[in-house]
N, C-alpha and C positions, 0 to 999 in steps of 0.2 A: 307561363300563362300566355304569352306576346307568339311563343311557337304554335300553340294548339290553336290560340284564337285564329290566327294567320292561317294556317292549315285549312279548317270549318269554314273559314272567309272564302279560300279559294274554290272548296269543294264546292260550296255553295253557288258560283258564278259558273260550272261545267255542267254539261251534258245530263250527269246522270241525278244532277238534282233541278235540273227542269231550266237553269240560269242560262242556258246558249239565246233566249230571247233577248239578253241586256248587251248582249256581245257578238249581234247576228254580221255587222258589218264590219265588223275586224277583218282585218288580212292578218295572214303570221305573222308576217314583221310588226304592223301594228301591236298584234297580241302579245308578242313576245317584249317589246320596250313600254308599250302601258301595263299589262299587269302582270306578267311570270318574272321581271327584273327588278321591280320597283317591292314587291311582295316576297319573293325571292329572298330577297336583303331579309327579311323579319322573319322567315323560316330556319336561312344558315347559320344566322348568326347565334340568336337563343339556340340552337342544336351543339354547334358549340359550343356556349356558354355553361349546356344543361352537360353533357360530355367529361369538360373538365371537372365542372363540381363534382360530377360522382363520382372522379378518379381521387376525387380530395376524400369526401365523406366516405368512401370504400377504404380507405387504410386506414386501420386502428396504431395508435402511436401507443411506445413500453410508458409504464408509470416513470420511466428515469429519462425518457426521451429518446434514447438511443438508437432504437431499434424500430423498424413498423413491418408490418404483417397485412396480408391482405384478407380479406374475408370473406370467404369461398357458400 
């Protein structure tokens, strides 16, 4: 949830959703260390987060433990 909300957040402060008026006086550099690093962080990390888990909940383990299988 922290990935998508962040996502919608950011789209939401660009161009094509009308947001360049809150953020008219930015320079890149400005833009780039207040909002693409600081928001950044709350995109990369749940991506990863969401990433491993589904490499976890994608293998099915044998009833004896031994063995897992992936599921295609």
């Amino acid at each position: 949830m922290t990935f998508w909300k962040t996502v919608l957040y950011i789209a939401m402060f660009y161009e094509l959703a009308g947001g360049k008026d809150f953020r008219s006086g930015n320079t890149l550099l400005k833009e780039i260390f207040i909002v693409l690093i600081p928001n950044g962080v709350w995109i990369v990390l749940p991506l990863m987060c969401m990433v491993d888990m589904w490499k976890k909940l994608s293998t099915v383990t044998n009833t004896s433990g031994s063995a897992s299988r992936k599921i295609e």
